[in-house]
LUMKELUM-59153 format. One record per residue (C-alpha): x, y, z; residue in one letter. Coordinates in steps of 0.5 Angstrom, whole numbers, plus 500, padded with zeros to 3 digits. Each point is the difference from the previous one (the first is absolute). Example, Ala and Ser with C-alpha at 12.3 -4.5 7.8 and 13.67 -1.06 7.14 Angstrom:
525491516A/502507498S/
END
This chain:
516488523X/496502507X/492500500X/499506498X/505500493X/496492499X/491502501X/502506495X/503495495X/494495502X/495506498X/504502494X/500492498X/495497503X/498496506X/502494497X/507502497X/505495504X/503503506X/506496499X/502502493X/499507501X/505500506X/505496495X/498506495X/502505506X/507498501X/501499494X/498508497X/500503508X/495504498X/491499500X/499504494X/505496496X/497493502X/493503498X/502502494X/504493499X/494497501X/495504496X/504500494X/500492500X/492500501X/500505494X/505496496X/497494501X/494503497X/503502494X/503493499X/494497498X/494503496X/496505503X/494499496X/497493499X/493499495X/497493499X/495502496X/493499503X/503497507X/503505503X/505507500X/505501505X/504506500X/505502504X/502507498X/497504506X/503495505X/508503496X/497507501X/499499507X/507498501X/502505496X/497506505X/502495506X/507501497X/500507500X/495501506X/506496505X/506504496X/497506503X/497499507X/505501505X/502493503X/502499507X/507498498X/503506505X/506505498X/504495496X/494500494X/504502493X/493500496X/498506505X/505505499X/494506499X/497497506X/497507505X/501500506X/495504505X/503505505X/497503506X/502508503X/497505504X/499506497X/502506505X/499507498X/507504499X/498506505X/495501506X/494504499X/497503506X/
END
């Protein structure tokens, strides 16, 4: 994994995500996409896991289910954004690619 594949996975997961397991990760799937992907679905079921809404009557309320949406969005976010894995990405197939040309007219006008 070079620097540019490892700060995109960095600010799709942030900072304080461990390098080194990301790199694990990487050699494992051979695609940024997929590691974010990877590490995404563990936080989100992690959240289902346990109960999204805890009430202790007259205490306190805590309640998690705006953090499981924000996962999902970022989920969704990261499946659609073109990652800087380079030609080999299979998830971009329907990538567009920009092409330049001149434009030069058929016949010359006096």
């Amino acid at each position: 994994m070079d620097e540019l594949q490892q700060s995109w996975l960095l600010a799709q997961l942030g900072p304080d995500t461990d390098p080194a397991d990301l790199e694990r990760r990487f050699f494992r799937l051979r695609s940024v996409r997929a590691v974010a992907l990877e590490v995404l679905g563990e936080r989100r079921a992690k959240l289902l896991g346990d109960p999204l809404k805890v009430t202790v009557d007259g205490v306190v309320t805590m309640d998690l289910q705006e953090n499981l949406r924000g996962i999902e969005r970022q989920i969704e976010q990261v499946r659609q954004m073109p990652a800087p894995d380079g030609p080999g990405d299979e998830d971009d197939e329907g990538a567009v690619a920009m092409a330049v040309t001149w434009l030069v007219p058929s016949r010359r006008y006096r």
